[in-house]
N, C-alpha and C positions, 0 to 999 in steps of 0.2 A: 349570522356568521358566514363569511364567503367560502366558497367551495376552493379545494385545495386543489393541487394540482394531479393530471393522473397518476395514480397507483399512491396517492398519498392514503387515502382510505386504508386499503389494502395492507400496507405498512402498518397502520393506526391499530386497524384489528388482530393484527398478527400479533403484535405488542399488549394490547391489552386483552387479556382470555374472554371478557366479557361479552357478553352479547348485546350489539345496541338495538334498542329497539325507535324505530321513529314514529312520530304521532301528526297524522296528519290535521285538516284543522276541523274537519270532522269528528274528531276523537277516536278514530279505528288506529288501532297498532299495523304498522306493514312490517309483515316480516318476526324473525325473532320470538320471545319471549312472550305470552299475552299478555296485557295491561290492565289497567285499574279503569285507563281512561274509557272501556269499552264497557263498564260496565252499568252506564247509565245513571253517574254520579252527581248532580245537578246540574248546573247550564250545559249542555254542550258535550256531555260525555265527560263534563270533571267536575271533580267535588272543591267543592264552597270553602275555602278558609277565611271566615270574615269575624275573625275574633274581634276588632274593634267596634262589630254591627251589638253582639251581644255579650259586649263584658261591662256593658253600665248595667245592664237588667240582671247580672249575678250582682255585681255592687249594691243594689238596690234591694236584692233578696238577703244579702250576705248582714246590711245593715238591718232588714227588719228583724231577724232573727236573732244578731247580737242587742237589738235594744230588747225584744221579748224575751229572752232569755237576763237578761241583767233588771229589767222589771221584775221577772219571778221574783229573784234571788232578792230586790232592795227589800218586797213585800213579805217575801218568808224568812228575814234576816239572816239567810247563809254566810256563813265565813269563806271569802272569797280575797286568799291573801295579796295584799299587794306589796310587800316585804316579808322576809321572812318570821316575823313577829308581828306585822302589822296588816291587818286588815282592811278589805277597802268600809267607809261607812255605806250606809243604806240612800244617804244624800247623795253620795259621788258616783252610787252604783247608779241613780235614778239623772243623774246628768249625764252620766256615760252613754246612757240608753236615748235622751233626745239628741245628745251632740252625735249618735250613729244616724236618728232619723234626718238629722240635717245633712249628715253625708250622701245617706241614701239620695234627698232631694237636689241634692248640687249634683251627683252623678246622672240622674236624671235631666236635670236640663243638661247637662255636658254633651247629652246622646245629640241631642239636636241642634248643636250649633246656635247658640243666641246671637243676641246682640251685640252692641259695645257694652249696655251696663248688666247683662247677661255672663257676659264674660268676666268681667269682673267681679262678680259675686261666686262664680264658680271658681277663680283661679284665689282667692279669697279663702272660700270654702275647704278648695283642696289643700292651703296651705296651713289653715288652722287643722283639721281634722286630720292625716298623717301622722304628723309629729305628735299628737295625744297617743292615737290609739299603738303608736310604733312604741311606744313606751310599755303598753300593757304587753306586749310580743319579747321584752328584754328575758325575762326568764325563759322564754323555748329552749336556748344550749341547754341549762342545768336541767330541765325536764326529759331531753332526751338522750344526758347521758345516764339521768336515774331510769330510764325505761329501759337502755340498752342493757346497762348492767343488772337487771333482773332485780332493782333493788324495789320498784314501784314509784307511782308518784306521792311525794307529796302530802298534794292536796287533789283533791280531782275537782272540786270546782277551780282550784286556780289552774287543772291542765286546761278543763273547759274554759277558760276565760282567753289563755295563753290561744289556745287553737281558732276561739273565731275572733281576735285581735287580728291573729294574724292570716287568717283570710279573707277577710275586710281590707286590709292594709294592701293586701294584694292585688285587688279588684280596684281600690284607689289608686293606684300608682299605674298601674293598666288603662285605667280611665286616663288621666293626666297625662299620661303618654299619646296616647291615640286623641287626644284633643288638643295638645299642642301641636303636633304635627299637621291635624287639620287646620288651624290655626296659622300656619306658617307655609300654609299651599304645600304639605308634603302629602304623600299617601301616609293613611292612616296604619295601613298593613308592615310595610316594609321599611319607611322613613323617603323611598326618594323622591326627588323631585318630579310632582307633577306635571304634565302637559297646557289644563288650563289653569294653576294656581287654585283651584276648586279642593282639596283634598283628593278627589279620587282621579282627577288629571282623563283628557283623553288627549291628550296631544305625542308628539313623536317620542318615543324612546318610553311612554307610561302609557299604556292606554290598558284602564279598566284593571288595576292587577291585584284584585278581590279573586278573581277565581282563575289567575295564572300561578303555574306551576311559579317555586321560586328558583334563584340561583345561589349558591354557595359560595363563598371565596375559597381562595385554597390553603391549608392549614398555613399558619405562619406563626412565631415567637412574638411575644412582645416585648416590647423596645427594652434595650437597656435601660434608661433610665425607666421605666415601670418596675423591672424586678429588683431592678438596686433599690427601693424605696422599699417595696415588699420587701426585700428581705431584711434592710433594716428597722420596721415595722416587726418584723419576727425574733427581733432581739429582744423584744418584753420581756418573750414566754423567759426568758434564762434564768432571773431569781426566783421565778416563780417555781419553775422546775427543780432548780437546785434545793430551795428548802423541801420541796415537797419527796425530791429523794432521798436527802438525806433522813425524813421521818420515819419513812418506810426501811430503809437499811438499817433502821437502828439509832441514830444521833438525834442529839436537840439540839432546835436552834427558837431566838426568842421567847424562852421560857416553857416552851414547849416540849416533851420528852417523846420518845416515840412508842413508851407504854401507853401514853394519855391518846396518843395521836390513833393506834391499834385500836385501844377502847372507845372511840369517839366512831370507828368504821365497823366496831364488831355487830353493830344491826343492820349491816349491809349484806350483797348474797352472798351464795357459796364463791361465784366469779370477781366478786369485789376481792374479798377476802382471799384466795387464789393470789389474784395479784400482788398484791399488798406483802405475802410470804416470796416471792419472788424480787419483790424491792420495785415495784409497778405501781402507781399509783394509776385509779381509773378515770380521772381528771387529766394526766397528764397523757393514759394515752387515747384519750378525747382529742386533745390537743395536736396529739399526731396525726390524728386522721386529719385534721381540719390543715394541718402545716400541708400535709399530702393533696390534700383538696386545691388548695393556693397554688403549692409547684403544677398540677396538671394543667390550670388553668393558664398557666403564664407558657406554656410551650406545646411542641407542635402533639404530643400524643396525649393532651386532650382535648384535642380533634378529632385525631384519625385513632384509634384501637391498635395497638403497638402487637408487635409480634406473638411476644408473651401472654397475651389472653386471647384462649382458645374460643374457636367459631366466630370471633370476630375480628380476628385480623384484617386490619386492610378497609376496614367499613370505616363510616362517617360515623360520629358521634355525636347524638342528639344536644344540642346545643342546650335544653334546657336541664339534661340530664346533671351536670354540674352546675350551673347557671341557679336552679333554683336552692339547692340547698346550701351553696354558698352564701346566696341574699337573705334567704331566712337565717343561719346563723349568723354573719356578717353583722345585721341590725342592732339584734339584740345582744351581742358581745361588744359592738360598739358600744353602743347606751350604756347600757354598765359596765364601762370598763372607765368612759368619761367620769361617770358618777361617782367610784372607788376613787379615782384620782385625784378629782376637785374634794374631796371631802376628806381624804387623809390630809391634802395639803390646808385645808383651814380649818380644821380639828388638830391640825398641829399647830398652828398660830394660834388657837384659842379663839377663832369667830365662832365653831360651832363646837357644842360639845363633842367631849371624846367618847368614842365607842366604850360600853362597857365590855370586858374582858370573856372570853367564851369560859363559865364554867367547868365545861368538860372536857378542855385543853388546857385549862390553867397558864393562858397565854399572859406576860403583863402588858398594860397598860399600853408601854412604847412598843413590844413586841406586835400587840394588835393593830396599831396605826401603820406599822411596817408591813405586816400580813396583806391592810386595805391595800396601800399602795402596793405592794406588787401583784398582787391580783388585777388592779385594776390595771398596770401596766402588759400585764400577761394578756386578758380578754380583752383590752384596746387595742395592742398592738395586733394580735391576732384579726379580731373584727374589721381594725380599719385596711389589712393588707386583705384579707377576704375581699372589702369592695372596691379596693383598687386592683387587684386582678381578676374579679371580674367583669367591670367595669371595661378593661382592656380586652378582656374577650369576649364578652356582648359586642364589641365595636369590630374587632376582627372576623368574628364568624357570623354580623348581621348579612342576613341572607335578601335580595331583591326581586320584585316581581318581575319574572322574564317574559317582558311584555315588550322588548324593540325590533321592530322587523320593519324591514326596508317594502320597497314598493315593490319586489319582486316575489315578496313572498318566504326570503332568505331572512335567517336570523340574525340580527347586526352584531358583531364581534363587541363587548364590554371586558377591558383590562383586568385582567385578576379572579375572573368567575367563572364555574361550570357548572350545568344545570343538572343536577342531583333529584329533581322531584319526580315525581313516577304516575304526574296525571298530565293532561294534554292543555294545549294554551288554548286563553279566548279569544287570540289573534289568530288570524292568520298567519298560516308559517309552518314548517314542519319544530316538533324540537328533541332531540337524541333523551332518551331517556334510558337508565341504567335499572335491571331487575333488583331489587329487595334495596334499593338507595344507597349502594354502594358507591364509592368516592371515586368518582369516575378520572383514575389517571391522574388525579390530582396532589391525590398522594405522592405520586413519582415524580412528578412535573411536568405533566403532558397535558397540556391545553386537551381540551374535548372540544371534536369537531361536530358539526349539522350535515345533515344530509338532505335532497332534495326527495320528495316524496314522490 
């Protein structure tokens, strides 16, 4: 970034109360605040961020212990629901367990960049084995709004099932990320373009940025048309909500009464139950957290930590702090929200049989087929705006390794970013670094300037 003109500095710091602190390419702090970078954090005075180096060898681990733990249970015949009446067998438990060790094995070769016909057995591999195990992950929302609500799980082998699904799932889409990108001469780390088309680049504008600080973009909204689609993706929840309040206020709807509907939740907790007398259902306001989740992601304050919540005003917002539990519930509300849909619609045409009727709602027949459908329209429409805003804010707040410096040693000015990380680069260059990762002016809209060391 070139140097401003005099007393522009002077201005800069006047404006913003923070203290910058600079990092020369030694890793010592001049000035200011001390750092992280001096404290002898792997190459050079900064610590190592090379999650693409070791997220196949969690993959690798994640699948040996989903196929050994799903061998116990085919050999000890445990009830490991995979519906809520239906169990998985002891055969499918015992295929589930080789198709994780062929994932483990695809992620492995993945680590090392193969061949032509290397690659194709891995991008193969990846694309069978997700979509399996992302179906085992569809139950996590209902498990963790029976956790939240003090009601319990379940089943606890199907939480165990539900939790390393979905950490498996994780560790593959991790993989697949970081090897297409190598694949496509980007950096593995960050997505950009590389210098020598190699994956880790050492050419102008990338050079080596595994152990460079990164840089941030500055919060921004996403597009209109992204929230106009989320929000009409959030027209599901409407019938779903509406019958589910009117149960609780008292009214029936599709055969349903709201004594039967009270009796069906009265083994739930004291907090269920709470609700429920208030006209609350704890489904619905599941639902609002998750709406709440969506709105933050699509605009600028979840980014930056808005006025209203105290000690972090003004700070940056860990991008994966909404990022991950979006994509985990997102998944598995998608998948079954697909599956209630397709199956009330041809269970209504008579391809597949009809649901039988909940005993202990005394729902009828068509009422039930109604209930599938908008359920399923509720947790689709839901799941699918979940991954379409975040989706748009993984792309907005992807953060790059600030790795461009000119020949003089100055850091090269890049459109729309300011460098928010708090360890020192493995270039040459000085780079302004903000104490405790604070959103340096970016929040206001003040470029962050370099200074010469």
């Amino acid at each position: 970034m070139g140097e401003g003109a005099p007393g522009q500095h002077g201005d800069q710091e006047s404006r913003n109360p923070e203290v910058i602190v600079v990092i020369s390419a030694t890793g010592n702090a001049q000035g200011g605040a001390p750092s992280d970078a001096s404290a002898g954090h792997g190459h050079g005075g900064v610590r190592r961020q090379r999650w693409p180096e070791w997220v196949p060898a969690a993959a690798v681990a994640s699948s040996v212990v989903y196929a050994a733990v799903e061998t116990a249970w085919a050999v000890a015949e445990s009830t490991v629901p995979f519906a809520r009446h239906t169990p998985y067998s002891p055969t499918a438990q015992l295929a589930l367990a080789a198709l994780a060790l062929v994932a483990g094995a695809v992620c492995r070769v993945a680590g090392k960049l193969p061949g032509r016909w290397g690659r194709r057995v891995v991008s193969a591999g990846l694309a069978l084995t997700v979509p399996v195990f992302a179906m085992g992950m569809a139950a996590l929302p209902a498990y963790f709004v029976t956790l939240a609500s003090g009601s319990g799980p379940e089943s606890v082998t199907g939480l165990v099932h539900v939790l390393l699904s979905t950490a498996l799932v994780s560790c593959l889409v991790l993989v697949g990320l970081s090897y297409r990108r190598r694949l496509t001469g980007r950096c593995p780390r960050c997505g950009s373009k590389s210098g020598n088309g190699s994956g880790y680049g050492s050419g102008y504008g990338h050079d080596d940025g595994r152990d460079a600080p990164v840089r941030h973009p500055e919060a921004s909204p996403a597009p209109p048309r992204t929230r106009k689609a989320a929000y009409l993706l959030l027209c599901g929840l409407l019938p779903w909500v509406a019958v589910k309040t009117v149960w609780t206020l008292g009214g029936d709807a599709f055969g349903v009464t709201a004594e039967k509907w009270k009796e069906s939740n009265s083994g739930g907790s004291e907090a269920v139950r709470a609700l429920a007398a208030v006209g609350v259902d704890v489904t619905v306001l599941a639902a609002g957290l998750g709406v709440f989740l969506l709105t933050g992601l699509m605009y600028r304050w979840g980014q930056v930590f808005p006025r209203w919540v105290p000690f972090l005003s003004g700070r940056r917002v860990p991008r994966l702090l909404p990022l991950v539990p979006a994509w985990l519930t997102a998944v598995g509300l998608s998948v079954y929200g697909v599956v209630l849909v397709v199956y009330a619609q041809l269970a209504a045409l008579g391809v597949l049989p009809a649901p039988e009727p909940d005993a202990e709602l005394g729902a009828t027949p068509a009422g039930t087929l109604w209930l599938a459908a908008f359920g399923g329209l509720a947790f689709g429409g839901l799941g699918f705006g979940l991954l379409l805003a975040s989706r748009s804010y993984y792309a907005r707040t992807r953060p790059v390794c600030a790795t461009g410096f000119d020949r003089a040693g100055t850091e090269v000015e890049r459109p729309g970013t300011s460098v928010t990380g708090r360890h020192g680069p493995a270039a040459p260059g000085p780079v302004p670094v903000s104490p405790a990762g604070r959103w340096n002016g970016s929040a206001r809209g003040e470029p962050s300037r370099a200074k010469r060391s």
